[in-house]
C-alpha positions as CSV (number, residue, x, y, z in Angstrom):
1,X,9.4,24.4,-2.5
2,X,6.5,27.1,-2.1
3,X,8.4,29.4,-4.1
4,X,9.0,27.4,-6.9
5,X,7.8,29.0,-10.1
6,X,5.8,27.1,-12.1
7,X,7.4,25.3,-15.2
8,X,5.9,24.5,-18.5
9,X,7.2,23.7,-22.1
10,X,6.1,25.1,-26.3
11,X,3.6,22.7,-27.2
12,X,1.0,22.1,-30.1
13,X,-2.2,24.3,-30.0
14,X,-4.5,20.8,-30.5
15,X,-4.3,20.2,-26.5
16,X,-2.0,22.4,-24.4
17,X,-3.9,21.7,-21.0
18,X,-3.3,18.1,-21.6
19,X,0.1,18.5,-23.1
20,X,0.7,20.5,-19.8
21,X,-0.4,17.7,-17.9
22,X,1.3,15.1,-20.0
23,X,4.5,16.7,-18.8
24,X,3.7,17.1,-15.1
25,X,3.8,20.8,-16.0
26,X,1.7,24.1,-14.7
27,X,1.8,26.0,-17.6
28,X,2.0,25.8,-21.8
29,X,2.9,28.1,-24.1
30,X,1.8,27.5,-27.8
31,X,1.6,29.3,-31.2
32,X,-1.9,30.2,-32.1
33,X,-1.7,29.2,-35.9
34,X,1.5,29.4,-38.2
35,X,4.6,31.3,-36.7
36,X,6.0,32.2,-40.2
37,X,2.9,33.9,-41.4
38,X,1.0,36.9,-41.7
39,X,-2.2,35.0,-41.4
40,X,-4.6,35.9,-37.8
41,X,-4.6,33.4,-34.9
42,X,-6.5,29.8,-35.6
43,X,-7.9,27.8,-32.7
44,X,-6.8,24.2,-33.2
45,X,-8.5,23.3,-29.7
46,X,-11.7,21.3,-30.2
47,X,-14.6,23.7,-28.9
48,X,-12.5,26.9,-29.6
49,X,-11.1,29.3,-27.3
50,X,-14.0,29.8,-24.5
51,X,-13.6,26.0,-24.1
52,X,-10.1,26.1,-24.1
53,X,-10.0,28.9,-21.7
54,X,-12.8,26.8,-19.4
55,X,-10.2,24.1,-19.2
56,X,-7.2,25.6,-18.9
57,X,-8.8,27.2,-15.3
58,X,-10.5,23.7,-14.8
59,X,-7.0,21.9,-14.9
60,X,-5.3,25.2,-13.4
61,X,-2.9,25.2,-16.1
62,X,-2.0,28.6,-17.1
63,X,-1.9,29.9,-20.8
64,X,0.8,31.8,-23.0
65,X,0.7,32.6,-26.6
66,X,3.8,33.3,-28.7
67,X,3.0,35.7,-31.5
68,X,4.0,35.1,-35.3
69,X,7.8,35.5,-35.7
70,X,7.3,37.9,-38.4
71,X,5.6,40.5,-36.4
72,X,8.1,43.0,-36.5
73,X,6.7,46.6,-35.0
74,X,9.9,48.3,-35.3
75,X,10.1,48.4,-39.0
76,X,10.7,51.2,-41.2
77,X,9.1,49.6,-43.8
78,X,5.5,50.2,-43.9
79,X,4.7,46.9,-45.3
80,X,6.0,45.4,-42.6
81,X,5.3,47.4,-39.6
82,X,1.6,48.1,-40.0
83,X,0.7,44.4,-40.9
84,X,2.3,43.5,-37.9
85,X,0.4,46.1,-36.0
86,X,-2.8,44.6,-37.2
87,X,-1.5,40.7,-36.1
88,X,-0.7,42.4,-32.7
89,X,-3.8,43.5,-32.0
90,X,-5.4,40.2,-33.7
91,X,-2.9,37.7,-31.5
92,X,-3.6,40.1,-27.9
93,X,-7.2,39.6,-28.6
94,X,-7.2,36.0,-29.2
95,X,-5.1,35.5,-26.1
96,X,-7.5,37.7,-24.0
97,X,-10.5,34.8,-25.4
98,X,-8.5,32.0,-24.2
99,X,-7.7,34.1,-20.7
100,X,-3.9,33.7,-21.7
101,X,-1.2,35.1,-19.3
102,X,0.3,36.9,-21.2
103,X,1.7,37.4,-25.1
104,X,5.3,37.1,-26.3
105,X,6.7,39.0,-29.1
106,X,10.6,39.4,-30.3
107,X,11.2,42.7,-30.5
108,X,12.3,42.5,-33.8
109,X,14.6,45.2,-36.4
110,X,15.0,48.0,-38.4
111,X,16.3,47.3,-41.4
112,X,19.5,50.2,-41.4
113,X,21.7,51.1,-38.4
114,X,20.7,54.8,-39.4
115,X,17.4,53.7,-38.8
116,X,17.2,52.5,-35.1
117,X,15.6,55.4,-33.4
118,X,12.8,55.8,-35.6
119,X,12.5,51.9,-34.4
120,X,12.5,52.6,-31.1
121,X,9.8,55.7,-31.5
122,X,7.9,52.5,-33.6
123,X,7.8,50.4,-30.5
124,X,6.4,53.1,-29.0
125,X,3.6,54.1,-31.4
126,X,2.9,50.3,-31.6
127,X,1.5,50.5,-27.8
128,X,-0.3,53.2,-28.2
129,X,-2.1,52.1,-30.5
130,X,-2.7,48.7,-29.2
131,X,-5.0,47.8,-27.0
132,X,-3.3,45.2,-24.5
133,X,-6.5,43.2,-22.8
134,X,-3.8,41.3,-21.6
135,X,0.1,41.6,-20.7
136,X,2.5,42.2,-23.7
137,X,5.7,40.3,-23.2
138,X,8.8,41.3,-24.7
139,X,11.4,39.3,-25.6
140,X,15.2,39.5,-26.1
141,X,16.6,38.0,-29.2
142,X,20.0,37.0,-30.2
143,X,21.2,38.4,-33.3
144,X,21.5,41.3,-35.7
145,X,23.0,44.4,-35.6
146,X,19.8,46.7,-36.0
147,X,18.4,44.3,-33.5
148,X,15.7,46.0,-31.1
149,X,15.9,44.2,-28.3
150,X,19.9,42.0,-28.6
151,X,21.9,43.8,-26.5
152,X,21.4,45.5,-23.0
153,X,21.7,49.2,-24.3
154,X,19.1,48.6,-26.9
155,X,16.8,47.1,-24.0
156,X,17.1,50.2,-22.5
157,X,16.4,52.4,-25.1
158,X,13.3,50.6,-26.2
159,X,12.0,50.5,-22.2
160,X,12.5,53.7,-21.8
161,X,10.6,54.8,-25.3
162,X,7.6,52.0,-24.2
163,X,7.1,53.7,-20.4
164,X,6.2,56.9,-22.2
165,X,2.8,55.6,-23.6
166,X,-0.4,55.0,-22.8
167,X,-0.6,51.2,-21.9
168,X,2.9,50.7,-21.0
169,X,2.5,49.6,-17.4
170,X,0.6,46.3,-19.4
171,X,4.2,45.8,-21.0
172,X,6.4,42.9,-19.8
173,X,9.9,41.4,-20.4
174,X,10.1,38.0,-21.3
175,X,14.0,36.3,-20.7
176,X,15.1,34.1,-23.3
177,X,18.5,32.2,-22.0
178,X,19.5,30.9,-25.2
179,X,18.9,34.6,-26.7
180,X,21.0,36.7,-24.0
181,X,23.8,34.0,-23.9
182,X,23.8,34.4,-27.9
183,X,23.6,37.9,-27.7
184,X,26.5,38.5,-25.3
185,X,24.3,39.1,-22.5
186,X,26.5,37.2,-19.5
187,X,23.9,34.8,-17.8
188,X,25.4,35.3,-14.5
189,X,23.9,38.5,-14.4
190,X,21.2,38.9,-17.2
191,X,18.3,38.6,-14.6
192,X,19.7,41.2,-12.3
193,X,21.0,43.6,-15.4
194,X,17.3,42.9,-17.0
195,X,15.5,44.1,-13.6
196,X,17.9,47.4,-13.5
197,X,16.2,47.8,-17.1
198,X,12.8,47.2,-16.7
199,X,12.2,46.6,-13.0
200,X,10.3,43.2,-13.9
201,X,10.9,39.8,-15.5
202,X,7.5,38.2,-16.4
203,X,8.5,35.2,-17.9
204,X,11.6,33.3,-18.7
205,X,12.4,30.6,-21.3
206,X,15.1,28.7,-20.5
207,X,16.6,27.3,-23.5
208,X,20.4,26.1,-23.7
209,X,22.5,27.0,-26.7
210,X,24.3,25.0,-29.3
211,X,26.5,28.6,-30.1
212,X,29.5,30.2,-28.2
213,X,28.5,33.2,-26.5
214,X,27.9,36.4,-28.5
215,X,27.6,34.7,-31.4
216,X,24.1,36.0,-32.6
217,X,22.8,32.8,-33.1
218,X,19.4,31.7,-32.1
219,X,19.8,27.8,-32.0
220,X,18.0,26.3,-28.6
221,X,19.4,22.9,-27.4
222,X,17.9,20.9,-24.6
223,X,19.3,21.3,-21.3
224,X,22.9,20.6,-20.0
225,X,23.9,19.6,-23.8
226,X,24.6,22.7,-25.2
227,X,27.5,25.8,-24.2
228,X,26.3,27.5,-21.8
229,X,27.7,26.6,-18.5
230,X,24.8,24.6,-16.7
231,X,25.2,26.0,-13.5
232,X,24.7,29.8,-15.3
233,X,21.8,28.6,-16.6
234,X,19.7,27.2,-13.7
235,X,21.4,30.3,-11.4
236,X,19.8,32.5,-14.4
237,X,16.6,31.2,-13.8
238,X,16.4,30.9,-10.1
239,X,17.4,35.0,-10.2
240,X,14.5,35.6,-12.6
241,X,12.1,34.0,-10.3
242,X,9.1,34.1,-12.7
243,X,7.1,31.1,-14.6
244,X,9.7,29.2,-17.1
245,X,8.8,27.5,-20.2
246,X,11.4,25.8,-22.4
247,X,11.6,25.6,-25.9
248,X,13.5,22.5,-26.8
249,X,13.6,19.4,-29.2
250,X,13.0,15.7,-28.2
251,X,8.8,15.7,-27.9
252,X,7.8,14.5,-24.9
253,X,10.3,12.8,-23.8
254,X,13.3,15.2,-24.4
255,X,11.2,18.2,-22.6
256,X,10.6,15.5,-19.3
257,X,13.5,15.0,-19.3
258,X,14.4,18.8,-19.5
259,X,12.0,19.9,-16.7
260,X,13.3,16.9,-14.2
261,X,16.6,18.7,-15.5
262,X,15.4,22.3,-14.4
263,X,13.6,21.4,-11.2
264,X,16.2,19.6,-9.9
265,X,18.4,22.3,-10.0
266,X,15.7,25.0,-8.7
């Protein structure tokens, strides 16, 4: 169908176009060096990033970059919060060399309950003081309390702080289904309750869960294997109606077989 949105999978930096390809897919979305680290974005691609970004467009296979899980702009703790300003900035650029779609980044914590405005007010310090060459793609997680971005309410409160600064209207939402199922967020509505939020859904990753609902649990499954009921899952995703990647186990095989899973069902 015409209106089909293009599907893709997380793959290995080394070759995402032809990882893409490999998987019959439109899109790949990759880390751009080591998730659990502090460390700025390596290029794993042989030529670096402009020939990377040459033949992404060559293929027309579009490009997304997940940044480090630690970044965490929320933070009350300066230790935390300005490094991960600094790897903000450092992961936005490098996504802008490789002419990336877009940047996705949890929306991470605040390490009291007492604290949670002041991480709000961070978020929005955070994009003002970055500057976004290319879309910034927030994404709902699924556990934790002082969680920034869990639960519907917190959404809110965050959106609402982000569209007063400068640069906001380069922010996204990126909907994780694995996350909002987790997180108590009722599939059966998360696109339509997400769109009330933020009046846009850039990006979805459709991920099943091997957790009941609104347990906080952030443990992706492939596809029709876990507990969310299938047919909330693909309706999730056809009421998104933006690019999908998914995020599970099995290689190349297992994520075939997940995207034959998806289409058919789109």
């Amino acid at each position: 169908m015409a209106d089909t949105p293009r599907l893709g999978a997380h793959v290995d930096s080394t070759d995402p176009v032809a990882a893409a390809q490999e998987r019959g897919a439109g899109l790949s979305q990759f880390f751009l060096g080591n998730p659990q680290g502090y460390k700025g974005p390596e290029f794993a691609y042989e030529g670096g990033p402009e020939a990377l970004r040459a033949a992404a467009e060559s293929a027309d296979v579009d490009l997304y970059v997940h940044a480090p899980y630690l970044i965490n702009v929320a933070s009350t703790n300066n230790r935390i919060r300005i490094p991960s300003r600094k790897l903000l900035q450092q992961f936005i650029d490098a996504g802008a060399a490789i002419g990336a779609k877009g940047l996705i980044v949890h929306g991470g914590h605040v390490e009291q309950a007492a604290d949670v405005d002041k991480g709000i007010d961070n978020w929005r310090k955070a994009i003002e003081a970055t500057d976004l060459k290319i879309p910034l793609l927030l994404e709902n997680t699924a556990g934790g309390d002082n969680a920034m971005a869990r639960t519907l309410e917190r959404i809110a409160r965050v959106w609402d702080a982000i569209g007063s600064a400068e640069g906001s209207d380069h922010v996204g939402f990126c909907l994780d289904t694995c996350h909002a199922h987790a997180g108590g967020i009722p599939l059966a509505t998360a696109a339509d309750d997400i769109r009330a939020i933020t009046g846009r859904i850039d990006l979805v990753h459709c991920n099943d869960s091997r957790d009941e609902f609104d347990s906080g649990a952030d443990r992706h499954t492939n596809l029709g294997e876990g507990l969310i009921d299938p047919d909330e899952l693909a309706g999730a995703v056809r009421a998104a109606g933006a690019p999908v990647v998914i995020e599970t186990r099995g290689g190349l095989e297992g994520q075939v077989a997940d995207l034959d899973w998806l289409r058919a069902r789109l």
